[in-house]
C-alpha positions as a Markdown table, in Angstrom:
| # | Residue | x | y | z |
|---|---|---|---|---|
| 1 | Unk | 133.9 | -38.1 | 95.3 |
| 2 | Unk | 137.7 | -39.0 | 95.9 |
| 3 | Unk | 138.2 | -34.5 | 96.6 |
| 4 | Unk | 135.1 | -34.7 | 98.9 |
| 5 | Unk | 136.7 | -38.2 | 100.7 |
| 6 | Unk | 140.0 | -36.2 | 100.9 |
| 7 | Unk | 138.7 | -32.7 | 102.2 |
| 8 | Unk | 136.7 | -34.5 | 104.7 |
| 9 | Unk | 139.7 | -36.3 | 106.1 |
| 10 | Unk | 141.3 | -33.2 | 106.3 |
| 11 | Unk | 139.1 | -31.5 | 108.5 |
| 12 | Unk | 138.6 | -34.5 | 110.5 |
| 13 | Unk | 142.7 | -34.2 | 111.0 |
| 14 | Unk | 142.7 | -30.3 | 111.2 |
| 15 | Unk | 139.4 | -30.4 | 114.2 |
| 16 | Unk | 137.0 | -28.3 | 111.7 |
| 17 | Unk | 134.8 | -31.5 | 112.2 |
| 18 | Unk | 134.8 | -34.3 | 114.7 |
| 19 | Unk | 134.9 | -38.0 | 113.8 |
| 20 | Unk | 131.0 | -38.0 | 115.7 |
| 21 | Unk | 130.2 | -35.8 | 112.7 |
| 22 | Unk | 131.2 | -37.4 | 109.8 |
| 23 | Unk | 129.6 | -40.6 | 111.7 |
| 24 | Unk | 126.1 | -39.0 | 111.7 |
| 25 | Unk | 126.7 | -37.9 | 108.0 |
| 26 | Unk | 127.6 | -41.5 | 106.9 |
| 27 | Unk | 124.8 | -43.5 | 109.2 |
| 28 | Unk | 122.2 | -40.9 | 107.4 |
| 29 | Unk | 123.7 | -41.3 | 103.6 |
| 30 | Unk | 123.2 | -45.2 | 104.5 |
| 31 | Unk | 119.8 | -44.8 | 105.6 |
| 32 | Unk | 118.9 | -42.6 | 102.5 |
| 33 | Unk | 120.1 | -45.5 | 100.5 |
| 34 | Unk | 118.5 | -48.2 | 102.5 |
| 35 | Unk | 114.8 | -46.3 | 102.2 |
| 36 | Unk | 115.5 | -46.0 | 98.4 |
| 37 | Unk | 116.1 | -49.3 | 97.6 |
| 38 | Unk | 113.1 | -50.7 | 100.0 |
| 39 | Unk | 110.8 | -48.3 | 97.9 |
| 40 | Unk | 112.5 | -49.1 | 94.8 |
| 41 | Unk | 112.2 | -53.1 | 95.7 |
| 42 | Unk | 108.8 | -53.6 | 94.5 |
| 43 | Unk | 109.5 | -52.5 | 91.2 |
| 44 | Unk | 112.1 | -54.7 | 90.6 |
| 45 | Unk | 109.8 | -57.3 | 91.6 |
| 46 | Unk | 107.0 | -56.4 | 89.5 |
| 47 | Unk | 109.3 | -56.7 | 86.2 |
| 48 | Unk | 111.5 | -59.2 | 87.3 |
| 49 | Unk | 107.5 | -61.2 | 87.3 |
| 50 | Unk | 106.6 | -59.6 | 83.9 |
| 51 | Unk | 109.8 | -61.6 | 82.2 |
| 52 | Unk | 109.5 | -64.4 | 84.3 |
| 53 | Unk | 108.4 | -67.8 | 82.8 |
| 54 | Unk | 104.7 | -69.3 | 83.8 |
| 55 | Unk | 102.1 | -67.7 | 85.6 |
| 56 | Unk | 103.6 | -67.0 | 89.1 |
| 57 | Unk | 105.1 | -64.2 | 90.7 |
| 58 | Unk | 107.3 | -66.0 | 92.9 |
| 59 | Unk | 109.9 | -68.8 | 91.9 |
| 60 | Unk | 110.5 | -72.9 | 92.9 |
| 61 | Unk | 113.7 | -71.8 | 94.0 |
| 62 | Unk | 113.3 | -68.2 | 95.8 |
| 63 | Unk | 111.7 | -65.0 | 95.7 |
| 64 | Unk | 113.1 | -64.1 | 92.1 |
| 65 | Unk | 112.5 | -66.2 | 88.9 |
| 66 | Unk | 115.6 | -67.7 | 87.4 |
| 67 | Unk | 116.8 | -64.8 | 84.6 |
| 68 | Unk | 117.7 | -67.6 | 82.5 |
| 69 | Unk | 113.9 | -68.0 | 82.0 |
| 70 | Unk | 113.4 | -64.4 | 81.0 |
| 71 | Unk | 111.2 | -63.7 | 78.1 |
| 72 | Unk | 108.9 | -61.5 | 76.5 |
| 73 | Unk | 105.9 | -63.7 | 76.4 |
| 74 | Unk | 103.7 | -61.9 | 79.1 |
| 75 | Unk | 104.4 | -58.3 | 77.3 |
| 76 | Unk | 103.6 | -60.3 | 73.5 |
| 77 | Unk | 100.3 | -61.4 | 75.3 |
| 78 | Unk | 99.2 | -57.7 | 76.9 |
| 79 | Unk | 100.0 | -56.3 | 73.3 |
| 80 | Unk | 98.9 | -58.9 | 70.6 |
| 81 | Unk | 96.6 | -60.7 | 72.2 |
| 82 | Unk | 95.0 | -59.1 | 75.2 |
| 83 | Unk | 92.0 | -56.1 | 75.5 |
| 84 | Unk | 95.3 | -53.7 | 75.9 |
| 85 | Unk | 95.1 | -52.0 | 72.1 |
| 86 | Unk | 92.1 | -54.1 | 70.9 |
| 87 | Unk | 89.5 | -56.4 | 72.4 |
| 88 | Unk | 90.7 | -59.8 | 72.5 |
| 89 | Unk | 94.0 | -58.6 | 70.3 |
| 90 | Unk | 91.9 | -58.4 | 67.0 |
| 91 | Unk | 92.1 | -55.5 | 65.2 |
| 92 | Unk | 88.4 | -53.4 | 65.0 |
| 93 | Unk | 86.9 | -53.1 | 68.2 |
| 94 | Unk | 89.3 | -50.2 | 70.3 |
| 95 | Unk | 90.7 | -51.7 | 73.6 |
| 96 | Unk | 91.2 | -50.5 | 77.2 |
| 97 | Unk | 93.8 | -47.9 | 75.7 |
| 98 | Unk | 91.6 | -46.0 | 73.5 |
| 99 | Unk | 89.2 | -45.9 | 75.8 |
| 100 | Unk | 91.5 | -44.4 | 79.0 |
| 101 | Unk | 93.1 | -41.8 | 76.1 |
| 102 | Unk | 89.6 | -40.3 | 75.4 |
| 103 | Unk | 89.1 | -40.0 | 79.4 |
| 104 | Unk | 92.1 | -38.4 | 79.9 |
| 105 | Unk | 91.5 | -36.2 | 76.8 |
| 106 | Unk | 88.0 | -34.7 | 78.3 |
| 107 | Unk | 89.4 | -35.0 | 81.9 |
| 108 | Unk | 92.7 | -32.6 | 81.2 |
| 109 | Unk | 91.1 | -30.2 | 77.9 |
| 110 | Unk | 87.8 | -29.3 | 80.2 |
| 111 | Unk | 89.9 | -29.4 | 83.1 |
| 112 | Unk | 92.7 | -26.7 | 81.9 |
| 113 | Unk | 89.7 | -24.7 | 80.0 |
| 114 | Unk | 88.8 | -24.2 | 83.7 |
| 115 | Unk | 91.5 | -24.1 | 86.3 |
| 116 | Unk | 94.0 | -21.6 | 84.0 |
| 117 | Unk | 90.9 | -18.6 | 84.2 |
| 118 | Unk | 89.7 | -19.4 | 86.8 |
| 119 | Unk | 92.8 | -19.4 | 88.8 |
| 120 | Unk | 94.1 | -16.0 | 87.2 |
| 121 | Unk | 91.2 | -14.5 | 87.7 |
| 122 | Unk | 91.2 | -15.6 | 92.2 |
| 123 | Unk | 95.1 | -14.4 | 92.0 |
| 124 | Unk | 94.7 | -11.0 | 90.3 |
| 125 | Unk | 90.9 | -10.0 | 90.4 |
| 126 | Unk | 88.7 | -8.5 | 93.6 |
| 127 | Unk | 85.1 | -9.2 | 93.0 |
| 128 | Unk | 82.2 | -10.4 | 94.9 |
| 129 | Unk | 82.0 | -13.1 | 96.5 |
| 130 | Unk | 85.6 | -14.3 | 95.8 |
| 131 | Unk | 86.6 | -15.2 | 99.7 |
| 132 | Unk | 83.2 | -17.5 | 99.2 |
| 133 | Unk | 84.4 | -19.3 | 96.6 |
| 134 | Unk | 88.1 | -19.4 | 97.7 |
| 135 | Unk | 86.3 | -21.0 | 100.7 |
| 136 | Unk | 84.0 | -23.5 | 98.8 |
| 137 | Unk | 87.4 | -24.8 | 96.8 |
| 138 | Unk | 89.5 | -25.1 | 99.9 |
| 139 | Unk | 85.7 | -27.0 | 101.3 |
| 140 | Unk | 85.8 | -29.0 | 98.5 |
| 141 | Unk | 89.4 | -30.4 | 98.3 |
| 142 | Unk | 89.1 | -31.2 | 101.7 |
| 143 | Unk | 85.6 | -33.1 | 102.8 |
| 144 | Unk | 85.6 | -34.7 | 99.1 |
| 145 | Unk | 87.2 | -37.8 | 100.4 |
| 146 | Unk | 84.5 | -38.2 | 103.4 |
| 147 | Unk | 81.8 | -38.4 | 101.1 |
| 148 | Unk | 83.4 | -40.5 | 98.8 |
| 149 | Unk | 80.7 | -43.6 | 99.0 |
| 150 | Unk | 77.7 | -41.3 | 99.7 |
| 151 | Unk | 78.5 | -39.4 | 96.4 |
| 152 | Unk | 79.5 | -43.1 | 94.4 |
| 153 | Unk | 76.2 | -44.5 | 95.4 |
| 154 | Unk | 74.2 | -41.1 | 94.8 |
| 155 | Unk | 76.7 | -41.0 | 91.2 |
| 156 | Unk | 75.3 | -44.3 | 90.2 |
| 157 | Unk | 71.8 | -44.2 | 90.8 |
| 158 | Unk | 72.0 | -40.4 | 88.6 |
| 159 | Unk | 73.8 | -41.9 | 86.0 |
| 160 | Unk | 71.7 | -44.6 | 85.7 |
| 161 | Unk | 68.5 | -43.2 | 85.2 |
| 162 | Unk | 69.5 | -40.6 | 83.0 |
| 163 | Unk | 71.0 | -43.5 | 80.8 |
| 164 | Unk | 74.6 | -41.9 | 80.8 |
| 165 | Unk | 76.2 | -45.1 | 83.2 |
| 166 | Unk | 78.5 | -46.9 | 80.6 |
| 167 | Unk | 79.4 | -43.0 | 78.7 |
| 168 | Unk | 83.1 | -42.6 | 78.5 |
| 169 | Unk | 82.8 | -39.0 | 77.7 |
| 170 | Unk | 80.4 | -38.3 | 80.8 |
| 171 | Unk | 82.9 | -40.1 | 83.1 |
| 172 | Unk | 85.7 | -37.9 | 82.0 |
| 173 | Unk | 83.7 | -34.6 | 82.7 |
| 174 | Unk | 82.8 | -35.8 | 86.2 |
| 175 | Unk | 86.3 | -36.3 | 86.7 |
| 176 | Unk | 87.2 | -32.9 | 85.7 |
| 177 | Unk | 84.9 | -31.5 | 88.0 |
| 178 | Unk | 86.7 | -33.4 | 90.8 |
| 179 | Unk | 90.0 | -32.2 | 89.7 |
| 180 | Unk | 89.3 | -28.0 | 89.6 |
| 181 | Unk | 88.8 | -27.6 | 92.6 |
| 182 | Unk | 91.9 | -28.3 | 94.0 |
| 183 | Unk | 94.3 | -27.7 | 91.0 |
| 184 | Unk | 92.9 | -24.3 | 90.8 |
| 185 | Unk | 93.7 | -23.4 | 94.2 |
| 186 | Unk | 96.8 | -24.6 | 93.5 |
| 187 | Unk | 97.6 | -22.9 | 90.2 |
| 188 | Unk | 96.0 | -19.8 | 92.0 |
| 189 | Unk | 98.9 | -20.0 | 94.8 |
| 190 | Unk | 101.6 | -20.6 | 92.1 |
| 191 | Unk | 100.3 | -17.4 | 90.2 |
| 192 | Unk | 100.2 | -15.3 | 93.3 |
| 193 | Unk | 104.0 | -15.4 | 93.6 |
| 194 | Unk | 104.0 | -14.0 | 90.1 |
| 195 | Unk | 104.7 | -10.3 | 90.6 |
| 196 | Unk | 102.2 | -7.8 | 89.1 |
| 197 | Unk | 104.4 | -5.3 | 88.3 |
| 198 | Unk | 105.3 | -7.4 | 85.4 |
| 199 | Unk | 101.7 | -6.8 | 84.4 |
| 200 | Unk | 102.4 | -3.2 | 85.1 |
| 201 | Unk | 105.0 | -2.9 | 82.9 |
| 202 | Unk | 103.3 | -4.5 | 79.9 |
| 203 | Unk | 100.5 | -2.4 | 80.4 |
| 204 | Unk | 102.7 | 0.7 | 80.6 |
| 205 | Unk | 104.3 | -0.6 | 77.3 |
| 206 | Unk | 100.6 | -0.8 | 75.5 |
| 207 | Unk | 99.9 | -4.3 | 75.9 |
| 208 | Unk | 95.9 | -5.1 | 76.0 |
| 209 | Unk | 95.1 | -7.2 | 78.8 |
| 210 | Unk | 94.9 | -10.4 | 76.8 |
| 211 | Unk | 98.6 | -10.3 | 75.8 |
| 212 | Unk | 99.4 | -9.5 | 79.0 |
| 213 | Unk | 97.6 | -13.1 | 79.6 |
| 214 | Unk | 98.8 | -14.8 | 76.9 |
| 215 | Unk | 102.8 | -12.8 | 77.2 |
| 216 | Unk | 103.6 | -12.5 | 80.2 |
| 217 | Unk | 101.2 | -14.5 | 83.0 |
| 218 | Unk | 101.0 | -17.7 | 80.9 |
| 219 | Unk | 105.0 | -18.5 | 79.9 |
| 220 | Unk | 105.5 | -17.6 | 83.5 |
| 221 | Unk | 103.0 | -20.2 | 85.2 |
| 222 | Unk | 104.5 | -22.9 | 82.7 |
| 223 | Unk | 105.4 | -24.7 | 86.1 |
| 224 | Unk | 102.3 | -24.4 | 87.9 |
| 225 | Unk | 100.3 | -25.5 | 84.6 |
| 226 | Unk | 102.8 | -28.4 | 84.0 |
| 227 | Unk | 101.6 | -29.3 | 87.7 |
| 228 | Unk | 98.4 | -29.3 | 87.7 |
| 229 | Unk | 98.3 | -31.2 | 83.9 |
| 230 | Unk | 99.9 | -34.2 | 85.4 |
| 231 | Unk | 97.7 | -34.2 | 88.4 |
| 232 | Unk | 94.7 | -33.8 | 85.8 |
| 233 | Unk | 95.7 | -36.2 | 83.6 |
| 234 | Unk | 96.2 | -38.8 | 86.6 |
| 235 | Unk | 93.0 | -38.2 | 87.4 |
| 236 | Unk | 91.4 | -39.5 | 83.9 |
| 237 | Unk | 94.4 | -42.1 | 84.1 |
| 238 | Unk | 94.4 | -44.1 | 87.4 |
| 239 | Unk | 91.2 | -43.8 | 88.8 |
| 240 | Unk | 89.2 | -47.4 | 89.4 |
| 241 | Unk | 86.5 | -46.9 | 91.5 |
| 242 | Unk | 83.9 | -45.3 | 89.5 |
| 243 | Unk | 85.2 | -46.2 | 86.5 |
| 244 | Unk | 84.5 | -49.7 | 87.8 |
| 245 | Unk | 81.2 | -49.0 | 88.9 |
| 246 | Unk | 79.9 | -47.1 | 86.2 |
| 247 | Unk | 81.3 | -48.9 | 82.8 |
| 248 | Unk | 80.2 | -51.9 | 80.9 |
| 249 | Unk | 83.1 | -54.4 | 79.8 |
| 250 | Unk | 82.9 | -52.5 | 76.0 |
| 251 | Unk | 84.1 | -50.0 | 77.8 |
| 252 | Unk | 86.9 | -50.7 | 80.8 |
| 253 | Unk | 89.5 | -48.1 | 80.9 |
| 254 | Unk | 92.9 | -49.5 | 80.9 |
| 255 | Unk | 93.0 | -49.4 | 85.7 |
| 256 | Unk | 89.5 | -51.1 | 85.9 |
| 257 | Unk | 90.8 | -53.2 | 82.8 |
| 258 | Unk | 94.0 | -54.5 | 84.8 |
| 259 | Unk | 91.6 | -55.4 | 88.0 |
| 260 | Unk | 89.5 | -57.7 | 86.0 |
| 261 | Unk | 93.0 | -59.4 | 84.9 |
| 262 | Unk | 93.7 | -60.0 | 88.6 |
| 263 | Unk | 90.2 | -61.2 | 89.5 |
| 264 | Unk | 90.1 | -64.1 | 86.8 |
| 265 | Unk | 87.7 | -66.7 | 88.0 |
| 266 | Unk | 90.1 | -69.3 | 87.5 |
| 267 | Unk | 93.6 | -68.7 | 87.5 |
| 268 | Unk | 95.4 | -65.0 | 88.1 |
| 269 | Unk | 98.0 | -64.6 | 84.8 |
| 270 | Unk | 100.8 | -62.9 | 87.4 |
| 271 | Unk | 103.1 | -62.4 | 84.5 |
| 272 | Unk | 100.8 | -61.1 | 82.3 |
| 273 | Unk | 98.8 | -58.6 | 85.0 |
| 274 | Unk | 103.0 | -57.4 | 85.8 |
| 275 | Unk | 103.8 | -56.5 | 82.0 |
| 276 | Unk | 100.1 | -55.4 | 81.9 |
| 277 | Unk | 100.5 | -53.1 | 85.3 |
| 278 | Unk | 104.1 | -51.9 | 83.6 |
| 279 | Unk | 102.6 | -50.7 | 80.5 |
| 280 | Unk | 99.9 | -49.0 | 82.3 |
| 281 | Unk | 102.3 | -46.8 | 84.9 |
| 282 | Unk | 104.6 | -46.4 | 81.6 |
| 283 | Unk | 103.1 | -43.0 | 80.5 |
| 284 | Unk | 102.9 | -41.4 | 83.7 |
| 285 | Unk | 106.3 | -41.8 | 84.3 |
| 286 | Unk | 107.2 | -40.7 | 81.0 |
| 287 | Unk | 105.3 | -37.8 | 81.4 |
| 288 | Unk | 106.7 | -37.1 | 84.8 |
| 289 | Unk | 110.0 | -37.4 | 83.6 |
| 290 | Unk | 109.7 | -35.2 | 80.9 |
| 291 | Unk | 108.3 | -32.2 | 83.0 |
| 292 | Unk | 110.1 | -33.3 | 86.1 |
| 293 | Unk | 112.1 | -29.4 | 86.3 |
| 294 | Unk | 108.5 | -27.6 | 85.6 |
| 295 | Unk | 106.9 | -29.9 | 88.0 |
| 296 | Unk | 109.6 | -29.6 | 90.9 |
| 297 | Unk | 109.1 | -25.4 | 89.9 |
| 298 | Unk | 105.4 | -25.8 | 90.4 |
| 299 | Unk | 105.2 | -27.5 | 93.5 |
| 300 | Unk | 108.0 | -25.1 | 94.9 |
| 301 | Unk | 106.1 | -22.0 | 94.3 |
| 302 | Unk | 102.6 | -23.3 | 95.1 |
| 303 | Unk | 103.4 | -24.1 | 98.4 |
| 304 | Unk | 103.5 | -27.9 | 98.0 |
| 305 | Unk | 106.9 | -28.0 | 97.9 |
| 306 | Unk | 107.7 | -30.7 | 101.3 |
């Protein structure tokens, strides 16, 4: 940082750059940093309020709780005592977790089983009526949103009378059939970039068209499958709204789960719903983490990248 101060100082001296120059270049560095930390503000909040003492997000004294009162109370409660693991902390009955795992589990296995063959076969196979369905994806990703209470009302009345309303298995294939569309588009574009002469060259070398699948198109759309797993898996993970409509207390996935905790008819635990709301973005940021290089890959190479 002290070579870049230098060499910039230099070529302010020397005329390679003019003092307006390195004005813009500073004034957009502090606005960078300025953005970040308003974006970055209301996490701090939320788990300065998950250690904070009592039930209120804000302090006597300011906008922050004393850190003197810190504690771990609120995360003991979410854990040990809370529907979080177990209902109502005891162990037996499986809690919001378990529940939101095996969601996930159906959303992203029937999901993948889906989107990886039926994107390779959009990318690198002609066949009738492929511009169609190409068309009735795009269609799809794109008019979903519009219908989103027509469908929610239609969902619930089906559901309903086929008895399958409070089924956490049901819920997660319905939210797999709400994720292909899109994620195989997108995994479709990321494998379009993949050149087929490296299929070429397998084939040449007397590889069946299954390893060429499994050796040489697979390990190279790592990226694009490491995208569209996360986007899968937030699929199962986040969603509220028909989660909320369609299951039975027994039942509440762990987003549904941490809007009953803010709707308590008679007092709103704040500390406890912010060590609650932590816990519950925890994984996704793990997992994001942990592919963040495949995911930035992905996103690159299907187009996405902004």
């Amino acid at each position: 940082m002290i070579d870049d101060l230098k060499t910039t100082i230099k070529q302010v001296r020397t005329g390679r750059r003019s003092v307006a120059d390195v004005g813009k270049t500073i004034a957009g560095s502090a606005g960078a940093v300025a953005l970040v930390l308003v974006v970055m503000f209301p996490v701090y909040w939320i788990i300065s309020a998950s250690f904070s003492q009592g039930t209120a997000l804000l302090s006597s004294e300011g906008l922050f709780a004393d850190p003197s009162t810190y504690n771990l109370d609120a995360y003991r409660w979410v854990l040990f005592e809370s529907d979080f693991f177990w209902e109502d902390g005891e162990f037996g009955q499986p809690g919001a977790v378990f529940n939101s795992l095996i969601v996930v589990f159906v959303t992203v296995s029937v999901s993948l089983s889906v989107i990886i063959p039926g994107a390779y076969a959009l990318s690198r196979r002609k066949f009738r009526g492929r511009e169609k369905i190409l068309y009735g994806y795009v269609l799809f990703t794109q008019v979903g949103a519009g219908l989103s209470i027509a469908t929610l009302v239609a969902l619930y009345a089906l559901f309903v009378n086929l008895g399958l309303s409070n089924n956490l298995l049901v819920l997660g294939l319905f939210y797999a059939a709400g994720a292909i569309p899109f994620n195989t588009w997108l995994l479709k574009t990321f494998m379009d970039n993949i050149p087929i002469s490296y299929e070429e060259a397998a084939i040449v070398d007397g590889a069946s068209q299954w390893q060429v699948i499994r050796e040489v198109i697979l390990p190279l759309s790592k990226p694009g499958i490491a995208v569209v797993l996360i986007f899968t898996f937030l699929a199962g993970w986040n969603e509220f709204i028909i989660a909320q409509t369609l299951l039975q207390p027994e039942n509440y996935t762990l987003s549904v789960e941490l809007y009953a905790l803010a709707t308590d008819e008679y007092q709103t635990p704040w500390t406890e719903f912010a060590a609650f709301a932590i816990l519950f973005a925890l994984p996704v940021a793990i997992i994001y983490f942990a592919a963040q290089n495949y995911v930035e890959s992905g996103l690159s190479f299907g187009g996405m990248e902004g």
